[in-house]
Backbone as XML, in Angstrom:
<?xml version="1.0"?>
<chain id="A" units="angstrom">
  <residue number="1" name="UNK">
    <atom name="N" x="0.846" y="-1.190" z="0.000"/>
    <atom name="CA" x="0.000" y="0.000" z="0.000"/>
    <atom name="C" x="0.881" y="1.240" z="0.000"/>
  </residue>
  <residue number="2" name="UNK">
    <atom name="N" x="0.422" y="2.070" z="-0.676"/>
    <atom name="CA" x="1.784" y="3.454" z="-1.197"/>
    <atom name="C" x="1.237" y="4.326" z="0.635"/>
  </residue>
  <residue number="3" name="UNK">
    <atom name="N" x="2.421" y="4.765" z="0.684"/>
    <atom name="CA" x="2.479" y="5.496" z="2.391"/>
    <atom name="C" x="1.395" y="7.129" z="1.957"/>
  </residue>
  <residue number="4" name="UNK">
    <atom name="N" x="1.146" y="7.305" z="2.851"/>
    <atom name="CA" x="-0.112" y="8.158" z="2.715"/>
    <atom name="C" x="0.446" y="9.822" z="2.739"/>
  </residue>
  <residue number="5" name="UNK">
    <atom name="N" x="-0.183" y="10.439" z="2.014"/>
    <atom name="CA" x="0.520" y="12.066" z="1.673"/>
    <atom name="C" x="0.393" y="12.684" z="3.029"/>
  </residue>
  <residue number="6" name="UNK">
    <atom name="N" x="1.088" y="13.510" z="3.348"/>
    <atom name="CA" x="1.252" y="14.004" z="4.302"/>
    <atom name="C" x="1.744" y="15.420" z="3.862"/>
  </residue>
  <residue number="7" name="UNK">
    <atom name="N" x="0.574" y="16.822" z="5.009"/>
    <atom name="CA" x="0.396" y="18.255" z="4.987"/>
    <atom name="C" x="0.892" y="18.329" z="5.631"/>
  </residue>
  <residue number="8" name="UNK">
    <atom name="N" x="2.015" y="19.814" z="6.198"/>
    <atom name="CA" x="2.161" y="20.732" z="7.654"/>
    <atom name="C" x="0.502" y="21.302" z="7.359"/>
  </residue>
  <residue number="9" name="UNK">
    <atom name="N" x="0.718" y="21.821" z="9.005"/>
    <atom name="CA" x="-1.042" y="22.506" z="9.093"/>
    <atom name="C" x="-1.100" y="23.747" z="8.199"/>
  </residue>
  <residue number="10" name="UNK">
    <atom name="N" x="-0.481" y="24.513" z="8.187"/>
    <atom name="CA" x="-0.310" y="25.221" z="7.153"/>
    <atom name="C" x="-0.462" y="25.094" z="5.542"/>
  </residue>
  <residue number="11" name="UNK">
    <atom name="N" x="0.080" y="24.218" z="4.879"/>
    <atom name="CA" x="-0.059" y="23.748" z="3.787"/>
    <atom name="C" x="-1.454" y="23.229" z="3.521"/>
  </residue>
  <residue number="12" name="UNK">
    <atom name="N" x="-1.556" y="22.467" z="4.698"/>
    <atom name="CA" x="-3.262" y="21.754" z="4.947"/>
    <atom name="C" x="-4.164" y="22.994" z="4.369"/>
  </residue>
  <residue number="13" name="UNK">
    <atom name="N" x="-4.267" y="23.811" z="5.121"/>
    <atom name="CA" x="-5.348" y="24.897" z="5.192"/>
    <atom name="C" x="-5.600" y="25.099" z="3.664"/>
  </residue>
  <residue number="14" name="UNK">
    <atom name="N" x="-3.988" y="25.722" z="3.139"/>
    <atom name="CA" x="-3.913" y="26.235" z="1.766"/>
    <atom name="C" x="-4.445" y="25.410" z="0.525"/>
  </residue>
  <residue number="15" name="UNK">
    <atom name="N" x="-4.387" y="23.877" z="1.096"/>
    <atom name="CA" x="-4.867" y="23.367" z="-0.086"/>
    <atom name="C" x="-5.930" y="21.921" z="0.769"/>
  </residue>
  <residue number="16" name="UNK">
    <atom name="N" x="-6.524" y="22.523" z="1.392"/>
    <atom name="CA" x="-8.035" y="21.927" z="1.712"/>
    <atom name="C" x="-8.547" y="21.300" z="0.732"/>
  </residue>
  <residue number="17" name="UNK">
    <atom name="N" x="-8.827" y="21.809" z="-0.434"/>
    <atom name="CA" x="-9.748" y="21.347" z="-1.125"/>
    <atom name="C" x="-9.427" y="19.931" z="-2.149"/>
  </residue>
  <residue number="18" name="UNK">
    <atom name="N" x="-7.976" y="20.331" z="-1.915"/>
    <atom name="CA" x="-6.997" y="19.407" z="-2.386"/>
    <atom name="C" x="-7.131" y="17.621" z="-1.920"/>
  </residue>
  <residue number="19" name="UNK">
    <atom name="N" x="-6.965" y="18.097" z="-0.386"/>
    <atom name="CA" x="-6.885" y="16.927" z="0.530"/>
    <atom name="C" x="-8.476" y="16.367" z="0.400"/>
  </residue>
  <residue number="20" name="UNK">
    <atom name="N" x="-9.603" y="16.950" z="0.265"/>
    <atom name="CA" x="-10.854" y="16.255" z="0.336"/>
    <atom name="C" x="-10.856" y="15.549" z="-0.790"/>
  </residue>
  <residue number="21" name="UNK">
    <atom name="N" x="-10.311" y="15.942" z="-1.986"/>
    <atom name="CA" x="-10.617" y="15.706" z="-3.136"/>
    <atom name="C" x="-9.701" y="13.889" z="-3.196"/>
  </residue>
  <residue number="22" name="UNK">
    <atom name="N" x="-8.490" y="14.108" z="-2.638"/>
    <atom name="CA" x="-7.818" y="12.571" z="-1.875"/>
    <atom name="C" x="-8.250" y="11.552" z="-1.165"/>
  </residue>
  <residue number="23" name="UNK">
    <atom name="N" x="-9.069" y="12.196" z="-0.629"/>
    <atom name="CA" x="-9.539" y="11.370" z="0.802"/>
    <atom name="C" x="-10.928" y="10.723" z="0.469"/>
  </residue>
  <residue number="24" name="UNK">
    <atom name="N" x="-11.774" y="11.654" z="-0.332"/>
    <atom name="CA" x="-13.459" y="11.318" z="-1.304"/>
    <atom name="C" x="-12.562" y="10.061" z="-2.373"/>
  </residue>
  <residue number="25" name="UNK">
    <atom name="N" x="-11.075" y="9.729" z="-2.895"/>
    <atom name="CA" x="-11.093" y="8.712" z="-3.809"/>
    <atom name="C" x="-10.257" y="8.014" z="-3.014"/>
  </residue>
  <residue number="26" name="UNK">
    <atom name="N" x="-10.786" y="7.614" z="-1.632"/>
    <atom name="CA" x="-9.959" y="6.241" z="-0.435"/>
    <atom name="C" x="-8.610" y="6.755" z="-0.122"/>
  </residue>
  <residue number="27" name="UNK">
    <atom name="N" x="-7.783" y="7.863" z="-0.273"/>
    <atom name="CA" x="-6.273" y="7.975" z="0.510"/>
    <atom name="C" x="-6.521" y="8.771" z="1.835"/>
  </residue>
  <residue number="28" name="UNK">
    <atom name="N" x="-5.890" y="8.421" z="2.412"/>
    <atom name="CA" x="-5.443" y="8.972" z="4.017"/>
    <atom name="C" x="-4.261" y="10.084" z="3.543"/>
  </residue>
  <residue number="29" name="UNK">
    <atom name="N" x="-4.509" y="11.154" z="4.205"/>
    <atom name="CA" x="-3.938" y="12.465" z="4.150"/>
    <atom name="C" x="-3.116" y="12.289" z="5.977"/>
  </residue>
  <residue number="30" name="UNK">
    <atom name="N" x="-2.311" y="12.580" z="6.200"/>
    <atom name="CA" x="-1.548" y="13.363" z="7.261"/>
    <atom name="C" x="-1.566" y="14.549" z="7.571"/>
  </residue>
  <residue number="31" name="UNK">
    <atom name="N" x="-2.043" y="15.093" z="8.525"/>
    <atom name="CA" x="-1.772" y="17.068" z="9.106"/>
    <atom name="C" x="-0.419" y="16.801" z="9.925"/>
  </residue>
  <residue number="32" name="UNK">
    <atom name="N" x="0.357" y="17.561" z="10.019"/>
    <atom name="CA" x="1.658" y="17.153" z="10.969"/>
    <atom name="C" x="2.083" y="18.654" z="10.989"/>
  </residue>
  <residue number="33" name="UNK">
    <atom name="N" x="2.215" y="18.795" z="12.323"/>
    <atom name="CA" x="3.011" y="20.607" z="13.330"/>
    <atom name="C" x="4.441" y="19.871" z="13.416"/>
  </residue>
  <residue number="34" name="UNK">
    <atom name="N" x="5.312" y="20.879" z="12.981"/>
    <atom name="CA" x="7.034" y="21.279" z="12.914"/>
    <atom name="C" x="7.370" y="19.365" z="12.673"/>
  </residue>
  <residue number="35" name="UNK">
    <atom name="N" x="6.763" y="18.986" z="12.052"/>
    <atom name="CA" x="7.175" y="17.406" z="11.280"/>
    <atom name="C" x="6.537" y="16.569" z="11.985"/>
  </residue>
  <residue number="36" name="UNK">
    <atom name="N" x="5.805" y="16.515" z="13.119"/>
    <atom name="CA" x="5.066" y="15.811" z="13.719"/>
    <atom name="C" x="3.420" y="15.617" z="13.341"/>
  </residue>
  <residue number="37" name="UNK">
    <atom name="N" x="3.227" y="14.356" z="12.691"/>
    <atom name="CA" x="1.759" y="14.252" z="12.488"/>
    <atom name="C" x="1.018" y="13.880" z="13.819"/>
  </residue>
  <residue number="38" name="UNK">
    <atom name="N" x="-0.448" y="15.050" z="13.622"/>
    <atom name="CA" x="-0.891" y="15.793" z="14.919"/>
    <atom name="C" x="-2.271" y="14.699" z="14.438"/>
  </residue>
  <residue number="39" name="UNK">
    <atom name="N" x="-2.798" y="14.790" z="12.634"/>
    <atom name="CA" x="-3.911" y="14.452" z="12.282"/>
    <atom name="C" x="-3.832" y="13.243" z="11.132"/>
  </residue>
  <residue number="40" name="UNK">
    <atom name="N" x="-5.125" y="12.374" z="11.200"/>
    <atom name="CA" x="-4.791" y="11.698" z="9.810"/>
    <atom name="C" x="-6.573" y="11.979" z="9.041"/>
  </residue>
  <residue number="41" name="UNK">
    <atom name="N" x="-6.698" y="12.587" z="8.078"/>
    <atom name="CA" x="-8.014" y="12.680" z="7.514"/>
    <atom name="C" x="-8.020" y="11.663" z="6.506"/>
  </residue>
  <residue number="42" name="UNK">
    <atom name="N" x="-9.097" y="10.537" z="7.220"/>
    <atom name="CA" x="-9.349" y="9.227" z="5.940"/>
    <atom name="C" x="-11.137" y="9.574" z="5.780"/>
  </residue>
  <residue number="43" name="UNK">
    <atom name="N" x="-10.883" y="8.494" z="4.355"/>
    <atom name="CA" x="-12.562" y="8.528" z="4.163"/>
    <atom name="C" x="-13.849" y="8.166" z="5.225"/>
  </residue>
  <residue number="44" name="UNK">
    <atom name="N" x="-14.987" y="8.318" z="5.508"/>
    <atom name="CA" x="-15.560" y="7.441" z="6.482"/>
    <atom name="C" x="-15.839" y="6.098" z="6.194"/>
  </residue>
  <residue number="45" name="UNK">
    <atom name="N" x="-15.780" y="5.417" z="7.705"/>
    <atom name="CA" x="-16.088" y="3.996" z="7.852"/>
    <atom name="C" x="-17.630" y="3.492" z="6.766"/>
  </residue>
  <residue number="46" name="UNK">
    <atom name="N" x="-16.915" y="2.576" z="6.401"/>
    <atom name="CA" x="-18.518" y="1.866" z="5.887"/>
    <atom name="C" x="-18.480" y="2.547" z="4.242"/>
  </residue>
  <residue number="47" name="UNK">
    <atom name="N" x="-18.366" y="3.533" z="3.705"/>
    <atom name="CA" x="-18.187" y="4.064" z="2.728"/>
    <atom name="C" x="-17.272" y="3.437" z="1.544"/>
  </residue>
  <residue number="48" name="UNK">
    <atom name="N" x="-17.450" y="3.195" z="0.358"/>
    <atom name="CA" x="-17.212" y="2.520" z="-0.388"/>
    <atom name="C" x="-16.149" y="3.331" z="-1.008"/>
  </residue>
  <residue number="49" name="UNK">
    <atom name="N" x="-15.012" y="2.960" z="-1.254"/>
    <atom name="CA" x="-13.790" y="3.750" z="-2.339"/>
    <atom name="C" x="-13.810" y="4.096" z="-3.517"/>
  </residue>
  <residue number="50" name="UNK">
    <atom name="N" x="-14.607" y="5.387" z="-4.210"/>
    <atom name="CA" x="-14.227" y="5.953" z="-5.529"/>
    <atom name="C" x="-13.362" y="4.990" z="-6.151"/>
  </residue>
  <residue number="51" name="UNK">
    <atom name="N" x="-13.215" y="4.523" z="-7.264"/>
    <atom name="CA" x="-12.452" y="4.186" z="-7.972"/>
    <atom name="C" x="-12.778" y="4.529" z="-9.956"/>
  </residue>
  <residue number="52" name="UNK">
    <atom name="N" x="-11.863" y="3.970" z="-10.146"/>
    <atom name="CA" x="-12.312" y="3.702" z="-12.283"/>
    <atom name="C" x="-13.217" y="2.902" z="-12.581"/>
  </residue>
  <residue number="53" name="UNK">
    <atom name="N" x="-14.009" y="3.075" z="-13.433"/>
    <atom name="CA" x="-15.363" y="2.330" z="-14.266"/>
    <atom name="C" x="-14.445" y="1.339" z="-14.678"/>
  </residue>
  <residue number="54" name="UNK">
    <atom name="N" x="-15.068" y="-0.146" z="-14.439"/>
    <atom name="CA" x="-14.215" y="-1.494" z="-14.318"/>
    <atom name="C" x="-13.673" y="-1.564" z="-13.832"/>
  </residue>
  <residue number="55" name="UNK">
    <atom name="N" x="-13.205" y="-1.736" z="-12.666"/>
    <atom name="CA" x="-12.311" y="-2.165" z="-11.307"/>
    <atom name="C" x="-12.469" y="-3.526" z="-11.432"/>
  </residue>
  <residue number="56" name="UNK">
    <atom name="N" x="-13.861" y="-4.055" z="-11.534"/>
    <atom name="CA" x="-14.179" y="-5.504" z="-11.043"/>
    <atom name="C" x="-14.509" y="-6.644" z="-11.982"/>
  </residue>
  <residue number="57" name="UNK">
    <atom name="N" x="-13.878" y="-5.924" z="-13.450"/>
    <atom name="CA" x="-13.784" y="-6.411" z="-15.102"/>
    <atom name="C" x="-12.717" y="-7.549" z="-14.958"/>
  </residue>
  <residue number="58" name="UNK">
    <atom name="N" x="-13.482" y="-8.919" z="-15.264"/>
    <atom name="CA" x="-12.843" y="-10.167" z="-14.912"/>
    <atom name="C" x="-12.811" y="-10.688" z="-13.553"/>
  </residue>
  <residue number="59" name="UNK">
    <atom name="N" x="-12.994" y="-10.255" z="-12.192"/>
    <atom name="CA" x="-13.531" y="-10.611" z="-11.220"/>
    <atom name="C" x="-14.614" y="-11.006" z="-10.679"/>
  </residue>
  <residue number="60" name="UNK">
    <atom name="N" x="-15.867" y="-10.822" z="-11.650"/>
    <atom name="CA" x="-17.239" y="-11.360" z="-11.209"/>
    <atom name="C" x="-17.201" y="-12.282" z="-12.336"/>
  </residue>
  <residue number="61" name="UNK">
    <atom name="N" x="-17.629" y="-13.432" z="-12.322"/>
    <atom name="CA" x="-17.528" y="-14.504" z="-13.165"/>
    <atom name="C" x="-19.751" y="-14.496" z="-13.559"/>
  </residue>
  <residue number="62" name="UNK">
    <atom name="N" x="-19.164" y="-14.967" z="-15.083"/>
    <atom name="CA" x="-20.657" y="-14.586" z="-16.164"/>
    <atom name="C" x="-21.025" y="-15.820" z="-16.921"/>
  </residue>
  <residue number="63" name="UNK">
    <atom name="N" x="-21.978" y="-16.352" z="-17.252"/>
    <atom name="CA" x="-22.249" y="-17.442" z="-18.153"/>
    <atom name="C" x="-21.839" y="-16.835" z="-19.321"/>
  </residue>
  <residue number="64" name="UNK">
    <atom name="N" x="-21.548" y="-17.835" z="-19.969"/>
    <atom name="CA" x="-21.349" y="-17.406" z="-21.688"/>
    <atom name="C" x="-22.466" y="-16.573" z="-22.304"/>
  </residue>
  <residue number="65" name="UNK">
    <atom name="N" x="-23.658" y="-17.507" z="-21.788"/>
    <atom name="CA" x="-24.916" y="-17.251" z="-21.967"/>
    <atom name="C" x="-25.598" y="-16.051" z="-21.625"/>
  </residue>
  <residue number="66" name="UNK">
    <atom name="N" x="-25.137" y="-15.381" z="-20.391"/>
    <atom name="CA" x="-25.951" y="-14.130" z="-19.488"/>
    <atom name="C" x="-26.738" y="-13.012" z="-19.936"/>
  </residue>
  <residue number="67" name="UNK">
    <atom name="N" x="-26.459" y="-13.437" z="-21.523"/>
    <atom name="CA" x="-27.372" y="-11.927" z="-22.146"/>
    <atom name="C" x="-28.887" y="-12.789" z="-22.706"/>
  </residue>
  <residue number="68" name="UNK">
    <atom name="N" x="-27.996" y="-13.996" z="-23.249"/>
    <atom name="CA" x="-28.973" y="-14.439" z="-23.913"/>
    <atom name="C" x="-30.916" y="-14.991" z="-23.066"/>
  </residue>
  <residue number="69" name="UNK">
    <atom name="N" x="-31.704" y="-14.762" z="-23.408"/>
    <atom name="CA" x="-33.054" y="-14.752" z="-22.515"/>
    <atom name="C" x="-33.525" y="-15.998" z="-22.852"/>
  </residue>
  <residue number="70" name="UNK">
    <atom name="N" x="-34.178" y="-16.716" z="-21.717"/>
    <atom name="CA" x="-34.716" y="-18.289" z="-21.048"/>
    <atom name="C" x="-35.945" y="-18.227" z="-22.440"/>
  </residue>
  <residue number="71" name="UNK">
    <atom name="N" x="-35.864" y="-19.463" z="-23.022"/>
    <atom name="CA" x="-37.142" y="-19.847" z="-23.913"/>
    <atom name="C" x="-38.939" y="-18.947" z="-23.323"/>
  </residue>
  <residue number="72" name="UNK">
    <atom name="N" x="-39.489" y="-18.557" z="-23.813"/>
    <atom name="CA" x="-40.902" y="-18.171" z="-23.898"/>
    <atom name="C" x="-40.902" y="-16.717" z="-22.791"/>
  </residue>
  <residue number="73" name="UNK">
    <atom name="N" x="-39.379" y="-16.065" z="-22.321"/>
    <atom name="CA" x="-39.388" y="-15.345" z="-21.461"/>
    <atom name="C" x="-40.071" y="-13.389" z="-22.157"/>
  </residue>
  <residue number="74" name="UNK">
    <atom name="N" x="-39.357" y="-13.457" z="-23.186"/>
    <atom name="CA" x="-40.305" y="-12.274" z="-24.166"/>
    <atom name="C" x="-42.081" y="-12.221" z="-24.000"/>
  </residue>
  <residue number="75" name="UNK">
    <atom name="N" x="-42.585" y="-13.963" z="-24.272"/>
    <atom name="CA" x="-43.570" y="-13.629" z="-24.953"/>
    <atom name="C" x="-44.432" y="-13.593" z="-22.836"/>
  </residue>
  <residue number="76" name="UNK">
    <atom name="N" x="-44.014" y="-14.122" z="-21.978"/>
    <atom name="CA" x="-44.105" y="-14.374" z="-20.529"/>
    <atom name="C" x="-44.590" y="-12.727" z="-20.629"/>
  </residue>
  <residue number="77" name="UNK">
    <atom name="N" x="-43.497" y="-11.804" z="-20.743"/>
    <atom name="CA" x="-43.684" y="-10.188" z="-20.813"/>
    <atom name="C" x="-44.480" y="-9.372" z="-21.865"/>
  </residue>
  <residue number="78" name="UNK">
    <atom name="N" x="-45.248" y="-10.191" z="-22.796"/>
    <atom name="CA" x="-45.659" y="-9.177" z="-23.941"/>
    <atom name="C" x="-44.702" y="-8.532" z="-24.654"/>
  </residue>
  <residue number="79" name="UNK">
    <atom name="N" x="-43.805" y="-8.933" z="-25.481"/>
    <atom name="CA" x="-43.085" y="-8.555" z="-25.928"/>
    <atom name="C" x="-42.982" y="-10.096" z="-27.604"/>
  </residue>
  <residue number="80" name="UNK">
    <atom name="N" x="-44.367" y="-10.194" z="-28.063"/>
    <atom name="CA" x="-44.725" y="-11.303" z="-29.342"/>
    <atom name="C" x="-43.515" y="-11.111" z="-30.393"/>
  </residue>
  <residue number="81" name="UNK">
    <atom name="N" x="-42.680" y="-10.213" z="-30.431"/>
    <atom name="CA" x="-42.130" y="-9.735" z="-31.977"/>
    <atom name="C" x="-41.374" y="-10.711" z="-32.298"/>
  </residue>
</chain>
């Protein structure tokens, strides 16, 4: 796991918007006074991690079949064509 970015409080302040924008896509930020980290701002508990469209492309396993629709299931819905 890559070690987590780390602000002085100062820097923090200046680029706030910065650090939310880190922390909303799962990284842990550091606040730290004269080199000492004082704070750590992570995402909240239970909250799911922002990530890229397909993360989980090849990890959920699919029938060959999965598009294709069960015998008489169209006409089941009104859908005769």
């Amino acid at each position: 796991m890559e070690a987590a970015r780390q602000y002085s409080a100062q820097d923090a302040q200046i680029h706030f918007s910065k650090i939310l924008e880190a922390v909303a896509t799962g990284e842990e930020v550091i606040i730290s006074r004269s080199g000492e980290p004082v704070a750590k701002v992570v995402p909240p508990a239970g909250r799911p991690r922002r990530g890229d469209h397909g993360t989980l492309k090849g990890r959920i396993p699919a029938s060959d079949d999965f598009d294709d629709l069960p015998e008489g299931f169209d006409e089941a819905f009104g859908d005769d064509e």
